[in-house]
C-alpha positions in Angstrom: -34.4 -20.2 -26.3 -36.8 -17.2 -25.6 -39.8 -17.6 -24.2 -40.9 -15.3 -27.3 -39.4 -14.2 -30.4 -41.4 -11.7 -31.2 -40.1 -9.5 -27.7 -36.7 -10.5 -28.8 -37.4 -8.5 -32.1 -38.9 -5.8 -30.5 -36.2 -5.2 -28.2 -33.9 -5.1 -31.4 -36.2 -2.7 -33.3 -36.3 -0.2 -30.2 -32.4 0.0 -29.0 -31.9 0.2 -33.2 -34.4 3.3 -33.3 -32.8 4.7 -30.3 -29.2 4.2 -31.3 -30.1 5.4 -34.8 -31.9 8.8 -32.8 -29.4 9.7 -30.6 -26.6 9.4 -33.6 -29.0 11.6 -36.1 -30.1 14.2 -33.3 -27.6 14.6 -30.6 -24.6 16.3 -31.7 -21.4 14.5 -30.4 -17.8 14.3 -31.5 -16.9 11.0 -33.7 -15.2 9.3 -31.2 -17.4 9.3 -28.7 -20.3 8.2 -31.2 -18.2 5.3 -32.4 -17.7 4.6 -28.8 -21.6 4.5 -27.5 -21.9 2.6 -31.0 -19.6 0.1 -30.5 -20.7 -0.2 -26.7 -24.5 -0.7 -27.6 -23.5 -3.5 -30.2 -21.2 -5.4 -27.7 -24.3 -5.0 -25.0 -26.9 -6.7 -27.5 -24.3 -9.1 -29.0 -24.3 -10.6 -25.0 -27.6 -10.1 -24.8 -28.8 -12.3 -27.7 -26.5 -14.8 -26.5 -27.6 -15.0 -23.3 -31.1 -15.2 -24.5 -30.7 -18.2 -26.4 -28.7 -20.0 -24.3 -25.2 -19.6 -26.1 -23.2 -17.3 -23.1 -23.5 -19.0 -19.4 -20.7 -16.9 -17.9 -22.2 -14.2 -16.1 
């Protein structure tokens, strides 16, 4: 378990703003905006894992 939820949201509300800005104000073909999507998901998927405990592999 965190140490604090709170940072946990936080972290979620800022890489969701700066996903959300880069997709509305960088212009980029599809693909490689469903890519970086579908990276930065994965990324906080592990991380949120990790975090509370539910991923020891790396």
């Amino acid at each position: 378990m965190p140490g604090n939820l709170l940072n946990v949201v936080l972290v979620l509300i800022i890489v969701g703003v700066l996903l959300w800005l880069i997709n509305r104000f960088i212009p980029m073909a599809y693909l490689i905006k469903t890519i970086l999507n579908v990276v930065v998901v994965i990324a906080v998927i592990i991380w949120l894992l990790k975090a509370f405990g539910l991923f020891h592999r790396f």
